[in-house]
N, C-alpha and C positions, 0 to 999 in steps of 0.2 A: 607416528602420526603428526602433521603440521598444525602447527597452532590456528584458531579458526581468525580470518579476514576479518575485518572490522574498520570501520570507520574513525579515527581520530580528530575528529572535529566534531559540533553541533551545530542545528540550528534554531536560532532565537526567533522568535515571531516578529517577521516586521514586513512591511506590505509587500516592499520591493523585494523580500529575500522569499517569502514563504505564501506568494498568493495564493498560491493551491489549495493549501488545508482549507483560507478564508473562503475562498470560490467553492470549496467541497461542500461543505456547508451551507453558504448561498443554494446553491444546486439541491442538496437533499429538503431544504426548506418549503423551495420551490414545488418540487417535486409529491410534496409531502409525504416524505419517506419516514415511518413510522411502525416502533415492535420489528425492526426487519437486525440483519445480521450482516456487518459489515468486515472487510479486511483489508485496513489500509498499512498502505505501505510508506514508510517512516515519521516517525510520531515528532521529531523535533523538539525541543526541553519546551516545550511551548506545550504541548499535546491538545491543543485546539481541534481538534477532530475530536479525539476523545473526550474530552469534557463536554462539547457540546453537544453529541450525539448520547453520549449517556442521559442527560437532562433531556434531553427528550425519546427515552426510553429505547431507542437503538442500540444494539451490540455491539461494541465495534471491538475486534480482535486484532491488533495490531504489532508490526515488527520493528524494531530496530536495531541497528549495530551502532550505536557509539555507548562508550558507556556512561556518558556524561547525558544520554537522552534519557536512560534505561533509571539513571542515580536521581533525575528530575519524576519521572515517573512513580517512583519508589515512593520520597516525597511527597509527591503528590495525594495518591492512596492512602499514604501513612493519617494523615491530615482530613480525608476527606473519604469515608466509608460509602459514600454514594455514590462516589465516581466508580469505585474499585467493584463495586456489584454488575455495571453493564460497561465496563471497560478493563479491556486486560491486554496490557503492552509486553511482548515478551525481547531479550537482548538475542538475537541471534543473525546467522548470514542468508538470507535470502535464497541464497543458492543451494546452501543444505536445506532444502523445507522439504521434511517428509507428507507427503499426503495422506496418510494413513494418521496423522495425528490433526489432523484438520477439518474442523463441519465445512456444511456447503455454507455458501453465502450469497446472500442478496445482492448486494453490492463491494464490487472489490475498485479499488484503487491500485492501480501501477504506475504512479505518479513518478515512481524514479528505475522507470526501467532503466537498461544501459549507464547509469550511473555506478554502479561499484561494483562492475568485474573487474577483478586483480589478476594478471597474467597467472595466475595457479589456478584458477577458480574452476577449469573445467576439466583441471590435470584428472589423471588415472587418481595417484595418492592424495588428492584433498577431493576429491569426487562431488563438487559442484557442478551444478546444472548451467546452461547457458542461458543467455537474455530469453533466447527465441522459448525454450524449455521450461521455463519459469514463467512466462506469462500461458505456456499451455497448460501449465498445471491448474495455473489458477482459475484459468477458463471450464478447466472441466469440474473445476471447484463452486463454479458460479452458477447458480439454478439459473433452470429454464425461466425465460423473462427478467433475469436479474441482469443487471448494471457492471460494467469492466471502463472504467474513466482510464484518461493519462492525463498529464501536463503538457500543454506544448511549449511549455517554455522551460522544462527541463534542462540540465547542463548533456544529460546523454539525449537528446530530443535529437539530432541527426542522426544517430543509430537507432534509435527507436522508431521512425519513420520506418524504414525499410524493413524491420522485426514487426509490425503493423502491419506492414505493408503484404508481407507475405502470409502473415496469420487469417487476418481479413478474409484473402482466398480461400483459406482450407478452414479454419472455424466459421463453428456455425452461428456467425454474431451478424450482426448489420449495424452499422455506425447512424445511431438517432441523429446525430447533430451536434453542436459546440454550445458549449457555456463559460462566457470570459476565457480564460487560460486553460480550460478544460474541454477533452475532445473525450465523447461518448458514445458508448457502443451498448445494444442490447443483446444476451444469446436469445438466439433464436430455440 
């Protein structure tokens, strides 16, 4: 069996590197998104999604692959029991996400589609899912009426374009509109 993919780096919270989590936030404020269930995709040693959403009483079930975001996380929890009651960041690859271990959710975040496939990821022997695959999971993971964001300013934002692009047509979402660096869709 192949050792599982992972990210070796993190990300620090700073405007120019991580607008998204900040604009996620923005947007559910906005929105007044409240008590609902969220599943964002990469929490950054920062986990600004999570902390803020917890304080205001949202779910937010979150993934990531570095271990160094997973180790801030830990931390995190350890230190503060009220975050760790409506937030829970788990270390894994994206790619393997079984469904069957997963609730629906409200709002999901795909903010780093196309970002971290590894030429194996969709081999027979590490049996990863592809970009296009992984955002249908999670679509059919998302209640009716519920929220699927991306970043457009992503580093994989030109392959995720056309993984968009093509999902669009055959889910059954309609794209509400933009907010800041974020591009939004509701299922239908």
């Amino acid at each position: 069996m192949p050792k599982m993919n992972y990210w070796t780096d993190k990300w620090d919270l700073h405007e120019d590197v991580c607008p998204c989590d900040v604009h996620f936030n923005q947007w559910v404020a906005k929105q007044k998104i409240k008590n609902k269930q969220i599943y964002h995709f990469g929490s950054g040693t920062h986990h600004v999604v999570g902390i803020k959403q917890a304080a205001q009483k949202n779910r937010t079930f979150c993934i990531t692959a570095s271990k160094e975001e997973y180790q801030a996380y830990i931390d995190l929890v350890t230190e503060n029991s009220g975050v760790a009651k409506n937030y829970l960041c788990y270390f894994g690859d994206i790619y393997l996400t079984n469904p069957a271990l997963l609730p629906d959710f409200d709002v999901v975040t795909m903010f780093h589609l196309c970002e971290f496939f590894f030429p194996n990821t969709a081999s027979k022997e590490y049996g990863g899912l592809t970009d296009a695959k992984v955002l249908d999971l999670f679509t059919a993971k998302t209640k009716k009426g519920g929220y699927i964001l991306f970043y457009t300013r992503s580093m994989g934002w030109e392959k995720s374009k056309a993984v968009i692009a093509k999902w669009e047509k055959k889910a059954k979402v309609k794209k509400v509109g933009e907010f800041k660096t974020l591009l939004v869709y509701q299922k239908k």
